[in-house]
N, C-alpha and C positions, 0 to 999 in steps of 0.2 A: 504494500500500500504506500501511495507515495506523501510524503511530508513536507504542508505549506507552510510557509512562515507570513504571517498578516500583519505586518507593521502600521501601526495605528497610533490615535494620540487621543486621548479628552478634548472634545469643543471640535468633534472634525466632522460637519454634516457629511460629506463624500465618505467618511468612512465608514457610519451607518448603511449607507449605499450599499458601498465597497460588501461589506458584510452580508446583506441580503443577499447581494450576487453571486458570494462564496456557498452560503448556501443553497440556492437555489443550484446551481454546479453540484454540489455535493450529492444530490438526492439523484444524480444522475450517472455520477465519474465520482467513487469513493478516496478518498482521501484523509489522513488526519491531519489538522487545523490546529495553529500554533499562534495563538495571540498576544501581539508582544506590544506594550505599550512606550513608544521610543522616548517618551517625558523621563523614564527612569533611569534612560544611560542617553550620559552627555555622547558618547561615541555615535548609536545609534541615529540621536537626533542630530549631529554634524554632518554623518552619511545619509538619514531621508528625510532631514528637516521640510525641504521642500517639496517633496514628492509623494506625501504621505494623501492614502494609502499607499503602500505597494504590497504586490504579493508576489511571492518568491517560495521557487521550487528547485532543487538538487541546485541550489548555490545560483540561479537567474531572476533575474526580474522577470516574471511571467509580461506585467502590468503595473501600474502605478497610476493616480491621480483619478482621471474617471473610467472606473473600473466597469465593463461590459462582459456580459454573460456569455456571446460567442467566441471571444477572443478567450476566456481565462477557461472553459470549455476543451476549446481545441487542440491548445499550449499541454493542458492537463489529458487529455488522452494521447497526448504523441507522445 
């Protein structure tokens, strides 16, 4: 089963989004979901202060910013 990493933050309307679309994918293309809040590490939040959401699989950015159900879909079954 392959393993996502969902980088997110507090006060991010797009990552609500983001979120819905991950599930919505999920009930179709199993995966397990890794929710990481980037407010907690200054590291993280230097590398996707701006880009946040993103979602990342085997070490890529599937997607990031406005996250769509075809694209994070297609990334996750190839």
């Amino acid at each position: 089963m392959k393993e996502v990493y969902f980088y997110t933050r507090a006060q991010c309307p797009l990552c609500v989004e983001a979120k819905t679309v991950l599930g919505l994918v999920q009930e179709d293309v199993p995966f397990q979901l890794h929710e990481i809040n980037i407010d907690e590490s200054d590291e993280l939040t230097e590398k996707y202060g701006l880009m946040i959401p993103v979602i990342e699989c085997n070490g890529e950015v599937i997607q990031f910013g406005n996250v769509d159900y075809p694209t994070v879909k297609l990334k996750l079954e190839s």
